[in-house]
C-alpha positions in Angstrom: -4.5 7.5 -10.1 -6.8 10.2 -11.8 -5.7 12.4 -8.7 -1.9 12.3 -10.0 -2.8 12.8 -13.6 -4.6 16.1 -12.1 -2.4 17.5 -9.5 0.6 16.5 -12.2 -1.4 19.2 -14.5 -1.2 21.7 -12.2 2.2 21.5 -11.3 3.5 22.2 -15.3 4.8 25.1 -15.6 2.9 27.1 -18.1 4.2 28.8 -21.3 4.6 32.1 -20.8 2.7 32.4 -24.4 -0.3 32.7 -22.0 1.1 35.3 -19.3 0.5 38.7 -21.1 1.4 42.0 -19.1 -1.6 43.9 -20.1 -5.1 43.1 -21.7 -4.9 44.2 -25.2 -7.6 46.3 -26.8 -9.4 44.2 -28.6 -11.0 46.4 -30.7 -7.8 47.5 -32.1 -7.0 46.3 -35.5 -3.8 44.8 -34.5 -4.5 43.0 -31.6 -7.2 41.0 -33.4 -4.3 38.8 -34.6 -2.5 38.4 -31.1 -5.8 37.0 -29.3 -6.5 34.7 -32.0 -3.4 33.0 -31.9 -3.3 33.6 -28.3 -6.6 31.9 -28.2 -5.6 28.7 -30.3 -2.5 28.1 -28.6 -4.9 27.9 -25.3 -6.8 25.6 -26.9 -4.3 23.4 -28.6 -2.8 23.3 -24.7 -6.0 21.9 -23.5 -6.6 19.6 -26.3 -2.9 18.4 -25.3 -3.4 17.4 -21.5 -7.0 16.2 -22.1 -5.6 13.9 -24.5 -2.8 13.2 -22.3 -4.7 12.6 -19.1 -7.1 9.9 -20.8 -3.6 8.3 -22.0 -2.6 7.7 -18.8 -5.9 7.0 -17.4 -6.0 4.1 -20.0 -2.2 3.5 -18.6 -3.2 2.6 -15.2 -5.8 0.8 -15.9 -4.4 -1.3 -18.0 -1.8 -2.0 -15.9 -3.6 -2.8 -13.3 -5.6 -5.3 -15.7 -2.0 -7.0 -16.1 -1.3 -7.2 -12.8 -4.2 -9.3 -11.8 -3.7 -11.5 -15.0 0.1 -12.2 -13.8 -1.3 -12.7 -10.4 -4.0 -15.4 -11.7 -1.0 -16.9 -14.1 1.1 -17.7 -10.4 -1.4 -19.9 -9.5 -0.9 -22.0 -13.2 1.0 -25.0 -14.0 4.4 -24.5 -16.0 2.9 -26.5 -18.6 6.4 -25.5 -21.0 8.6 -26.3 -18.2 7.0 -29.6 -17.1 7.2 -31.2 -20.7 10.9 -29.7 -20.9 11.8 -32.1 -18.5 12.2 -29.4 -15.9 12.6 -29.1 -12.4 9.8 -26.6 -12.0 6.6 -28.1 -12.2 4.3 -26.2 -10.5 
């Protein structure tokens, strides 16, 4: 599952925030600016899929947790449906 999570990362398209034509100078006053926020945007992006890549981590293996409980839970009488007077008893 952790190999989706990653090869779904590398298939999103990035914001083209991040694709600049040329370097800027950065010892130019002006630039300073435009790689700082370049540079926070980067890192908010990263801070995004990290945080979405443990979700779904946590996602699948939780699910995976309820699948085996719903699998142990066939084996279980139908306590609810047996008292009910109901045709399904087991």
């Amino acid at each position: 599952m952790l190999e989706f999570v990653k090869l779904l990362h590398t298939r999103l398209p990035m914001p083209e925030i991040f694709y600049t034509p040329a370097d800027p100078d950065p010892n130019e006053p002006a630039n300073i600016f435009q790689i700082n926020q370049l540079t926070r945007q980067f890192h908010e992006e990263l801070v995004h899929r990290e945080a979405f890549e443990r979700y779904c981590q946590w996602y699948y293996e939780t699910a995976e947790f309820h699948r085996r409980e719903w699998e142990k839970m066939q084996g279980d009488i139908n306590i609810l449906g047996w008292l009910s007077g109901g045709s399904d008893r087991g």
